[in-house]
C-alpha positions in Angstrom: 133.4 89.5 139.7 131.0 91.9 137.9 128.5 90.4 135.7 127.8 91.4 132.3 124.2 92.6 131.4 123.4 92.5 127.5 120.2 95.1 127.0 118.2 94.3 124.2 116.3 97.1 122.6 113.0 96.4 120.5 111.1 99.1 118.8 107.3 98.7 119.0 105.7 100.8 116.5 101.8 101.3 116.3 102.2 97.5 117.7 98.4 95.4 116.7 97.4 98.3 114.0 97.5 97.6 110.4 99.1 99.7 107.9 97.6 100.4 104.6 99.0 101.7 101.8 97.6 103.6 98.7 99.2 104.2 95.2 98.8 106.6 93.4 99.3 107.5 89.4 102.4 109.0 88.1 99.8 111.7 86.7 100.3 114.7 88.7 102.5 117.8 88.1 103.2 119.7 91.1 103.0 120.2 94.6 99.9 121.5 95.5 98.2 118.9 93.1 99.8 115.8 95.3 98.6 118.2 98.3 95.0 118.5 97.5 95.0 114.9 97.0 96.3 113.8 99.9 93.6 116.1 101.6 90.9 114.3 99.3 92.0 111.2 100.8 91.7 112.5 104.2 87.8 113.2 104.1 87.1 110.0 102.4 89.4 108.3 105.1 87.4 110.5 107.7 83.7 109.3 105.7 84.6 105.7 105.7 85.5 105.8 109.4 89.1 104.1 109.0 90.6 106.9 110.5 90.8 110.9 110.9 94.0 110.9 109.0 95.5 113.3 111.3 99.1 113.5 109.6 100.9 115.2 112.3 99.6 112.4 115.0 101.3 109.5 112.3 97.5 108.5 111.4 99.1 109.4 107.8 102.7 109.8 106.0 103.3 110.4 102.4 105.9 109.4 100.2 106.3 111.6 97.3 108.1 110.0 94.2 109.0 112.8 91.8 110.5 113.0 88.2 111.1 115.3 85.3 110.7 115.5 81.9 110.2 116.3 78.6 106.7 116.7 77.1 106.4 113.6 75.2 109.6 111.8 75.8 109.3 108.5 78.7 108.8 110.1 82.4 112.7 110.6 84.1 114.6 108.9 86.9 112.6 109.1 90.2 113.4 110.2 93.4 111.5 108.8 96.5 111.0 111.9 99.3 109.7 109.8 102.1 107.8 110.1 105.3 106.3 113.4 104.9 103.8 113.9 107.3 102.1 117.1 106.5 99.6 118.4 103.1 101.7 121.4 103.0 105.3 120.1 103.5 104.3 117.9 100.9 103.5 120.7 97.9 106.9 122.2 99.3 108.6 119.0 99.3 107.6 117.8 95.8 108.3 121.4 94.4 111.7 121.9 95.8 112.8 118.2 94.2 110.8 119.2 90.9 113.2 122.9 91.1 116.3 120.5 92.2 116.1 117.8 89.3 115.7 120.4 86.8 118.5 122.9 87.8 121.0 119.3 87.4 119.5 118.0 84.3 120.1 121.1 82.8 123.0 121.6 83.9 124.5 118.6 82.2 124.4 116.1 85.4 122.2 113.3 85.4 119.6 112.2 88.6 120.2 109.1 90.6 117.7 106.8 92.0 117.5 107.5 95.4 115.8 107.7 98.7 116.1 111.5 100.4 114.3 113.0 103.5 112.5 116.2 103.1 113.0 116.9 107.0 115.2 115.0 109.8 112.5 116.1 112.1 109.6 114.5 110.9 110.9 111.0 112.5 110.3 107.4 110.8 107.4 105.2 111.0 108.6 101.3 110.3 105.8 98.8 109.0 104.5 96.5 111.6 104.4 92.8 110.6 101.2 92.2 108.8 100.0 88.6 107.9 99.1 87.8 104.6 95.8 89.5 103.3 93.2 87.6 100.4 90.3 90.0 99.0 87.8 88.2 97.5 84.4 89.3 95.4 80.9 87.5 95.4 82.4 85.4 92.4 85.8 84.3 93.7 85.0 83.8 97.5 85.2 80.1 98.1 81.6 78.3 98.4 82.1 77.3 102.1 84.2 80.0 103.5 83.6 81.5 107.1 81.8 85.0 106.4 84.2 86.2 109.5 87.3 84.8 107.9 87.4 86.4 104.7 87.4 89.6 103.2 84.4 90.0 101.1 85.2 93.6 98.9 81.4 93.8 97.3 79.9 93.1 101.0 82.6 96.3 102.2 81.6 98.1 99.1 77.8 98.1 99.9 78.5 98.9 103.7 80.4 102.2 102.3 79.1 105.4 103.6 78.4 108.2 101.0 82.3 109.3 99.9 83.0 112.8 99.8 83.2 113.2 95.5 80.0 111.3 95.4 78.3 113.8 98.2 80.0 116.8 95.5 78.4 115.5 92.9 74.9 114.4 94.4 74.4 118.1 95.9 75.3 119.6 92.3 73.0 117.1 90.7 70.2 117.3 93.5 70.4 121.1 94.0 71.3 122.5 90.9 74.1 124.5 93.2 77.9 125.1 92.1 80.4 122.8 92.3 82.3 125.4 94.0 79.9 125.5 96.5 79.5 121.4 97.1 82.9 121.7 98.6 82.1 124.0 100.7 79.4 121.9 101.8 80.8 118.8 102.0 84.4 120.0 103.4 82.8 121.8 106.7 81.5 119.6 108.8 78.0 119.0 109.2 77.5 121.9 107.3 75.7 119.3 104.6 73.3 118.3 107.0 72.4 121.8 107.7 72.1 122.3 104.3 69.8 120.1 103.4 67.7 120.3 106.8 67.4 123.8 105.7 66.2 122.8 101.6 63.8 120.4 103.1 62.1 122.8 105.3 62.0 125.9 103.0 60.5 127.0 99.6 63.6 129.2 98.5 65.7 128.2 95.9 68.8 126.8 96.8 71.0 128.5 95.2 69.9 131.8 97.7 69.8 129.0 101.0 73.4 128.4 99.9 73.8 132.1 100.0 72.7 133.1 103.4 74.3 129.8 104.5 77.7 130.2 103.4 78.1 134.1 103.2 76.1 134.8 106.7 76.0 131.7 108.9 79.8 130.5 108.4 80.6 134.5 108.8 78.6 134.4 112.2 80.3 131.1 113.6 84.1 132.3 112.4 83.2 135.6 114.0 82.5 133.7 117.1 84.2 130.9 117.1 81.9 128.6 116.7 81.4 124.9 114.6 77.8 124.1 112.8 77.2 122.4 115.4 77.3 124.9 117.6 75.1 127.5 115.9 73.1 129.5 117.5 70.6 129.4 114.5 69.1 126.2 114.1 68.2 124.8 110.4 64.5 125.1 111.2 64.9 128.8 112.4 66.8 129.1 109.3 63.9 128.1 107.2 61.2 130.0 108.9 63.5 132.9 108.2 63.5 132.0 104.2 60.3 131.2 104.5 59.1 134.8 105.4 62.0 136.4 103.2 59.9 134.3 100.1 56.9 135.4 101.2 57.7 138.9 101.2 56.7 139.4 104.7 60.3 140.7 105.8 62.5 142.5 103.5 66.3 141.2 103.2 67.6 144.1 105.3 64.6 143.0 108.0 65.8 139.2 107.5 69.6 139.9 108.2 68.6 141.9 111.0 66.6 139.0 112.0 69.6 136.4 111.6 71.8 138.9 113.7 70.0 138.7 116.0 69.3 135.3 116.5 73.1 135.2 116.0 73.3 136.9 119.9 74.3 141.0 117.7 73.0 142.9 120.7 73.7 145.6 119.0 71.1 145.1 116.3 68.5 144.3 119.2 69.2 147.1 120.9 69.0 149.3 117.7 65.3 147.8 117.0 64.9 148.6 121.0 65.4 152.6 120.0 63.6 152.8 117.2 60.6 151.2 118.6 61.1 153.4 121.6 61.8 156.7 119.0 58.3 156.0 117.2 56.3 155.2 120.8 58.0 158.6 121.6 59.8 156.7 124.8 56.2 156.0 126.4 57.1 151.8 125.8 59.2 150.1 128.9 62.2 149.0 127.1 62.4 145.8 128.9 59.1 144.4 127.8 60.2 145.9 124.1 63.2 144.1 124.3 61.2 140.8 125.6 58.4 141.1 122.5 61.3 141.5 120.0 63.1 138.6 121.6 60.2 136.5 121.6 59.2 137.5 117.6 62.8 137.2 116.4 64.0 133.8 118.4 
């Protein structure tokens, strides 16, 4: 007699890892405003070391609740667009339903509560079973409670790391640069460190460091591929270079030349080489030319 097996299936998703959840206000108004953020939250999720929010790895999912109305009448019937798990499927998401809701409301029909899925693809990410969590403050911990029991938020909020907006706003402040600018700084990484390596070791303004900074060095490192941390110009050589541009003992044309160099532009070496060799009227040996220029320019 055959026996009869009974297979019992049990999803494990992100088994041991907590899930948290963050709520927004009802005070945005389209797409690319829930978008940018969602990407806000990413850098300071990235900052505080919680996570790299990668959305397409399910480090983050979004759900987008979206209504219409009137200018001064009570905000509409919501839908709830859930598990989106990308920035820009979310502007496209929350734009479509915004397009949707208004096309049947003015049309007469009305908009029902609901759940909908903005892509079957993007799969579904169920909550794992989280005990009960208790914040506390310095006022309402309990007297005798175990440090490594509770969950102290003033003792986390003094352990925070420096949080993107407050970076933005320190560099403005600090610097005197653009705001513009400050999120270019903050957004690129380590590209704030070099930043200020640079403003410490330099008498230019900052406002012309940022220049040569964003316009030449992140056009060098795109051109080649490259991350700050990988440049081949290093915040101090940087500085020396302001330095002499400040002192007007290189001209700006000389200075770029300079930072092209340094950059690995053979070309612009190799220019320098013939021109050295067109005023020694070829009598120089271009190798130890190209050495001396090396050694004056590296």
């Amino acid at each position: 007699m055959a026996g009869v097996y009974e297979a019992v299936l049990c999803a494990l998703s992100l088994p041991g890892v907590g899930l948290m959840e963050v709520v927004m206000e009802p005070d945005m108004c389209c797409g690319e405003e829930a978008a940018a953020a969602v990407r806000e939250l990413q850098l300071i999720l990235q900052a505080l070391g919680t996570c790299q929010g990668n959305m397409a790895e399910g480090q983050l999912r979004v759900d987008a609740n979206v209504s219409v109305h009137q200018p001064g009448e009570p905000l509409g019937v919501r839908t709830e667009v859930k598990n989106i798990n990308s920035a820009r499927f979310l502007a496209r998401a929350i734009d479509y339903e915004i397009q949707r809701q208004t096309d049947v409301l003015e049309s007469g029909g009305w908009i029902l509560n609901e759940t909908r899925s903005f892509d079957y693809k993007s799969g579904f990410m169920p909550e794992p079973n989280l005990p009960p969590l208790i914040v506390y403050d310095n006022k309402t911990v309990p007297a005798h409670a175990d440090p490594q029991q509770v969950v102290n938020i003033d003792q986390i909020r003094e352990r925070l790391p420096e949080l993107p907006n407050v970076r933005r706003s320190r560099l403005v402040e600090q610097y005197g640069i653009l705001p513009e600018h400050s999120f270019t700084l903050v957004n690129e990484d380590g590209l704030m460190e070099y930043f200020v390596s640079v403003a410490r070791e330099t008498k230019a303004e900052p406002r012309k460091i940022i220049g040569w900074i964003i316009k030449d060095l992140l056009g060098l490192l795109k051109q080649h591929s490259l991350n700050v941390s990988q440049s081949p110009i290093s915040p101090m050589s940087m500085a020396e270079l302001l330095n002499l541009l400040e002192a007007g003992t290189v001209s700006s044309s000389a200075a770029k030349q300079v930072r092209a160099i340094r950059g690995g532009n053979k070309k612009v070496l190799n220019k320098l080489i013939g021109l050295v060799q067109r005023e020694l009227k070829g009598r120089a040996d271009p190798v130890q030319v190209k050495t001396i220029l090396e050694e004056k320019t590296l």
